[in-house]
VMD Tcl script that builds the backbone (N, CA, C; Angstrom):
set m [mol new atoms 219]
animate dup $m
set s [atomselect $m all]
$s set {name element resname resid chain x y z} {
  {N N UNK 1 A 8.808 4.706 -6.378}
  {CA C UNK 1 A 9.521 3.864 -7.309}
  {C C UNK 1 A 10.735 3.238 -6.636}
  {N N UNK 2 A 11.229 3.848 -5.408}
  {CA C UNK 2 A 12.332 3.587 -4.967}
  {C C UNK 2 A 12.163 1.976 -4.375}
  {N N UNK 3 A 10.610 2.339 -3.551}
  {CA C UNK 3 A 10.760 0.976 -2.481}
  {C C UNK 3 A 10.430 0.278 -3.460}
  {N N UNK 4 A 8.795 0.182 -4.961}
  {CA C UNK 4 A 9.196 -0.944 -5.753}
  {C C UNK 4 A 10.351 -1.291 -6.188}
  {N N UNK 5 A 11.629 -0.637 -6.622}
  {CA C UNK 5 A 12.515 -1.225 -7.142}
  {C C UNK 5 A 13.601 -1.860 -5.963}
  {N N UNK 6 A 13.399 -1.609 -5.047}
  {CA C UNK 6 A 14.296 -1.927 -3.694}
  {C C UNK 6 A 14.464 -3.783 -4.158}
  {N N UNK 7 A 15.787 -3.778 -3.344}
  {CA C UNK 7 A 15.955 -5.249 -3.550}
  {C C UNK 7 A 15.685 -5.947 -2.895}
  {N N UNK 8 A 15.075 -7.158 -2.768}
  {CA C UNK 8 A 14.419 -8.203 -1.921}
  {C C UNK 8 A 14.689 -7.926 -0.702}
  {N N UNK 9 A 16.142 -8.215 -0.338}
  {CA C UNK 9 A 16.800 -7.832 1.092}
  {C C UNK 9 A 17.050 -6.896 1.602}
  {N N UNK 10 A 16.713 -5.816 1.058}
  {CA C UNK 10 A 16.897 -4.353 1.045}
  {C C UNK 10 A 15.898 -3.331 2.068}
  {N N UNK 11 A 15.997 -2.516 2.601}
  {CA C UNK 11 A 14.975 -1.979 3.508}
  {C C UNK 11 A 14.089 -1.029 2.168}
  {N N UNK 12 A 12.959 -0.592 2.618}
  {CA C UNK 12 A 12.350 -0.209 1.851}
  {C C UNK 12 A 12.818 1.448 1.690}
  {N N UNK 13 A 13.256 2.604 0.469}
  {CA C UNK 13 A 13.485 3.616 1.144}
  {C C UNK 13 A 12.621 4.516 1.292}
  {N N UNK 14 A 12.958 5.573 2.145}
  {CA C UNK 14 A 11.808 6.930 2.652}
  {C C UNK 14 A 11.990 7.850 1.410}
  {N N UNK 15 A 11.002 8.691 1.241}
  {CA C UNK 15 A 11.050 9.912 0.739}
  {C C UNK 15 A 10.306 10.680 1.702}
  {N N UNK 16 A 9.913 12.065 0.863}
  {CA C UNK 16 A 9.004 12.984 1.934}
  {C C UNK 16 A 7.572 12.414 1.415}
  {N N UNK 17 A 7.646 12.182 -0.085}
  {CA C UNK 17 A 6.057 12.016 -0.339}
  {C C UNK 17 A 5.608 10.535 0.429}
  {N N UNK 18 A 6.458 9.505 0.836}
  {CA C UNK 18 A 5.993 8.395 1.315}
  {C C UNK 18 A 6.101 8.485 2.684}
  {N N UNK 19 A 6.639 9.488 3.459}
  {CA C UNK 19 A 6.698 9.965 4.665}
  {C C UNK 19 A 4.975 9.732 5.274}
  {N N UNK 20 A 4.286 10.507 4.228}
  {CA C UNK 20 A 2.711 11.202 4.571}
  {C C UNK 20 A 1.943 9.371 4.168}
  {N N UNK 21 A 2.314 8.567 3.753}
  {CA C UNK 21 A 1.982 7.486 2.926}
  {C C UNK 21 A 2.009 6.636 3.884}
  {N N UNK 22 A 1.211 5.852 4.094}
  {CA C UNK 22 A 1.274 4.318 4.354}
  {C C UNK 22 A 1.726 3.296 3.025}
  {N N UNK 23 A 2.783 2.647 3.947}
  {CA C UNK 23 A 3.566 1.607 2.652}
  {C C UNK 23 A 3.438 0.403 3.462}
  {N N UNK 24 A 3.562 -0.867 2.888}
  {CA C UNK 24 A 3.445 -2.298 3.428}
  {C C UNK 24 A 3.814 -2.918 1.897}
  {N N UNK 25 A 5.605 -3.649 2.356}
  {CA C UNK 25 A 5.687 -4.405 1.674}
  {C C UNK 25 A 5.807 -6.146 1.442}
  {N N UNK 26 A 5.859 -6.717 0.397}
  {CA C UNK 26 A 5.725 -8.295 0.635}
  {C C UNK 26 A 6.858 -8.557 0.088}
  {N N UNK 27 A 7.691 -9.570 0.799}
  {CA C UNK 27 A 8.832 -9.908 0.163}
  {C C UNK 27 A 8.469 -10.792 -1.006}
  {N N UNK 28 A 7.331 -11.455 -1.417}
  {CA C UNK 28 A 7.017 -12.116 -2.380}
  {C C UNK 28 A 7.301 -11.377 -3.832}
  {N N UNK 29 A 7.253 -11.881 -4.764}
  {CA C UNK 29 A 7.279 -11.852 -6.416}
  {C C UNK 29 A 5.794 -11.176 -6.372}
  {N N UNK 30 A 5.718 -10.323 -7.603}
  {CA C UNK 30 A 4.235 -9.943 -7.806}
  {C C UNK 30 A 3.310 -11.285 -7.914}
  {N N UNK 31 A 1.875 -10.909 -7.594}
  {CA C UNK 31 A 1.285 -11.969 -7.739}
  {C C UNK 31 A -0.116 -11.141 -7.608}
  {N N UNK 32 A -0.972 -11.656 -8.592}
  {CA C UNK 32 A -2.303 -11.067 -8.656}
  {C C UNK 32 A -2.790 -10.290 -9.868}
  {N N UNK 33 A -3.485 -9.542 -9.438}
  {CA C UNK 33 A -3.715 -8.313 -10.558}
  {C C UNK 33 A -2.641 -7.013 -10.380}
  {N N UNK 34 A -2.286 -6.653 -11.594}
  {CA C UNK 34 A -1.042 -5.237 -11.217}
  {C C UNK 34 A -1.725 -4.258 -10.408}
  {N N UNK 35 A -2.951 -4.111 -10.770}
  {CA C UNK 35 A -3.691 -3.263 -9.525}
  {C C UNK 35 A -4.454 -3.267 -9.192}
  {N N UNK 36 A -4.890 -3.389 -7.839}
  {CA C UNK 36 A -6.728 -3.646 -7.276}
  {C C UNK 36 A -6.541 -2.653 -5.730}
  {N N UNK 37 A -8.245 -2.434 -5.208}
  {CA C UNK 37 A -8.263 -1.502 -4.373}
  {C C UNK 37 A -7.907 -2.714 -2.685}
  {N N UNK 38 A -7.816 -2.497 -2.078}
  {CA C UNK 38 A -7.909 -3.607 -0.763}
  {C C UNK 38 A -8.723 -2.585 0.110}
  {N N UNK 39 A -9.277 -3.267 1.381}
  {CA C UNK 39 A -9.612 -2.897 1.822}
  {C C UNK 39 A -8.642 -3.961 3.683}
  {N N UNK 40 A -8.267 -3.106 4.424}
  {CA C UNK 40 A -7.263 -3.666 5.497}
  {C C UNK 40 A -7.637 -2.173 6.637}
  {N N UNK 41 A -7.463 -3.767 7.430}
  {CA C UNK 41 A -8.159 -3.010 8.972}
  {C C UNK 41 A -7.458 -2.016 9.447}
  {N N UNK 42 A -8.058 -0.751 10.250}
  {CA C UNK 42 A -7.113 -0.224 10.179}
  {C C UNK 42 A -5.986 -0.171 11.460}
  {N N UNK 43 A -5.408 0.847 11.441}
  {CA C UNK 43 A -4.260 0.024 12.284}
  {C C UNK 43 A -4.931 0.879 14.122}
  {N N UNK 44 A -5.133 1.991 13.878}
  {CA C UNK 44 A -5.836 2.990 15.331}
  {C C UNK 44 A -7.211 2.508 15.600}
  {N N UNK 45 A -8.295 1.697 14.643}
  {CA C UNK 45 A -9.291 0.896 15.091}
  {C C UNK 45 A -9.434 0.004 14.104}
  {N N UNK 46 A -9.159 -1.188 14.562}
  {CA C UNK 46 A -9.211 -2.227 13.424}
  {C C UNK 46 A -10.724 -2.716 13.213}
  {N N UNK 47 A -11.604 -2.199 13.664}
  {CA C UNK 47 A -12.715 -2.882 13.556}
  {C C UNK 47 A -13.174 -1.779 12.475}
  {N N UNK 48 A -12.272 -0.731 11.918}
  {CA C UNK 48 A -13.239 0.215 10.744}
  {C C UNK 48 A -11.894 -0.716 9.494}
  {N N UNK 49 A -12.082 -0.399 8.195}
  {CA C UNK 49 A -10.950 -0.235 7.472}
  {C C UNK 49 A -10.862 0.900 6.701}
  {N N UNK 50 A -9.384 0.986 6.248}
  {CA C UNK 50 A -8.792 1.664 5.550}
  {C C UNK 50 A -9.022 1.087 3.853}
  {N N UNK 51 A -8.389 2.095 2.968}
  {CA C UNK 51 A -8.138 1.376 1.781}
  {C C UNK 51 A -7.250 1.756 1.461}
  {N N UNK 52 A -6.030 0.592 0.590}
  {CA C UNK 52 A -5.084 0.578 0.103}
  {C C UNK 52 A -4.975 0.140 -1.108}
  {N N UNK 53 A -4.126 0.792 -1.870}
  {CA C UNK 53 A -3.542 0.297 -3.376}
  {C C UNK 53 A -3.127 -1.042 -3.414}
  {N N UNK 54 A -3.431 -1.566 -3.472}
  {CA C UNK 54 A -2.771 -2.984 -4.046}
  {C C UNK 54 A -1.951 -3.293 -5.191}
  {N N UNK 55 A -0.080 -3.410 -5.477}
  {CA C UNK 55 A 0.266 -2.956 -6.866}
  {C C UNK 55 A 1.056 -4.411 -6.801}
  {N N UNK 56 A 0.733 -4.984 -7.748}
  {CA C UNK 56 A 0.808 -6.706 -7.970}
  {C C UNK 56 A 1.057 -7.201 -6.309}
  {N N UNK 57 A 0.277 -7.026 -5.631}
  {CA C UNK 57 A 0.323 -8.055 -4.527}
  {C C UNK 57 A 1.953 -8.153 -3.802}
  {N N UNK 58 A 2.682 -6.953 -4.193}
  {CA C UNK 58 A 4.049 -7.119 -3.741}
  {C C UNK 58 A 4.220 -5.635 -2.690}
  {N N UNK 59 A 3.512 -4.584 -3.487}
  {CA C UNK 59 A 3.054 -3.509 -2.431}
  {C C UNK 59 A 2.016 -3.375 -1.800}
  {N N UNK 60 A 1.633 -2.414 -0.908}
  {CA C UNK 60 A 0.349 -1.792 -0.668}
  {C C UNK 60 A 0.150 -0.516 0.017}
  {N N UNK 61 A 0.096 0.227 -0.708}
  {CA C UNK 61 A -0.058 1.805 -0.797}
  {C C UNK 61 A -1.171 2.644 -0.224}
  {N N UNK 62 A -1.378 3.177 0.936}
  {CA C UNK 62 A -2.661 3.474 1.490}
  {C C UNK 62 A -3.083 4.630 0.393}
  {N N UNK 63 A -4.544 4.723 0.585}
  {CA C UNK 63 A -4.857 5.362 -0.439}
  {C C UNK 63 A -4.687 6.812 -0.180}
  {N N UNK 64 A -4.156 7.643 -0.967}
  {CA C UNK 64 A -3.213 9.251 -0.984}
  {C C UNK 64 A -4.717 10.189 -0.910}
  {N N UNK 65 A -5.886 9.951 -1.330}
  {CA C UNK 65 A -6.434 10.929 -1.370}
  {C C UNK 65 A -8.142 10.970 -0.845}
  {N N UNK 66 A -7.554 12.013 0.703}
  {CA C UNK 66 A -8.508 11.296 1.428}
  {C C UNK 66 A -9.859 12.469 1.406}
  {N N UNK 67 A -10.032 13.554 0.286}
  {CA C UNK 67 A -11.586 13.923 0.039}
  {C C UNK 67 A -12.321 12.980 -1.009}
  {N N UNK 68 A -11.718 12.208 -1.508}
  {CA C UNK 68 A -12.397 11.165 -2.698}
  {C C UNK 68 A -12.214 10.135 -2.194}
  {N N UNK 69 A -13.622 9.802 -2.286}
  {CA C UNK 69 A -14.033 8.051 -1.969}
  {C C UNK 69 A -13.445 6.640 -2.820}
  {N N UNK 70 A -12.862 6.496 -2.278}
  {CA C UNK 70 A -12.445 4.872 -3.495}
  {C C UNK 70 A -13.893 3.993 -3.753}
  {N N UNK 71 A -15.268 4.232 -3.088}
  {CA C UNK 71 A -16.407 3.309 -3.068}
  {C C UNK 71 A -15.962 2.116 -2.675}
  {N N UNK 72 A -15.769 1.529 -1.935}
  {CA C UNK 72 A -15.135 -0.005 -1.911}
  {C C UNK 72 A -16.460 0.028 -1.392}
  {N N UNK 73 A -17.089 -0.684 -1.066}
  {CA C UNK 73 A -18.636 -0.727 -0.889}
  {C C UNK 73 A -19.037 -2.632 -1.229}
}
mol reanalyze $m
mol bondsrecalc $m
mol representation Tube
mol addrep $m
């Protein structure tokens, strides 16, 4: 909640739970759907991907829970 509410110019902040987290933010205004799954290359082999939260197109939250499948398929 911290880094959504962070201010435009603002660095994004740490906790411990976002420590373990992949975060990526957009300096843009929300834009999109408030939430959809993404799918983004990943960063140690970009030719597989990862999946991330998508939360109005202003965050993107890797996905926290990695024995359950998101199906992005």
């Amino acid at each position: 909640m911290g880094a959504r509410n962070a201010r435009t110019n603002a660095g994004v902040p740490h906790s411990t739970v976002a420590a373990g987290l992949g975060l990526m933010r957009s300096y843009d205004g929300p834009t999109g759907p408030p939430l959809a799954l993404a799918a983004v290359p990943s960063r140690s082999n970009p030719s597989t991907g990862e999946t991330w939260i998508s939360l109005a197109g202003s965050m993107l939250v890797q996905w926290p829970l990695p024995d359950i499948s998101p199906n992005l398929a």
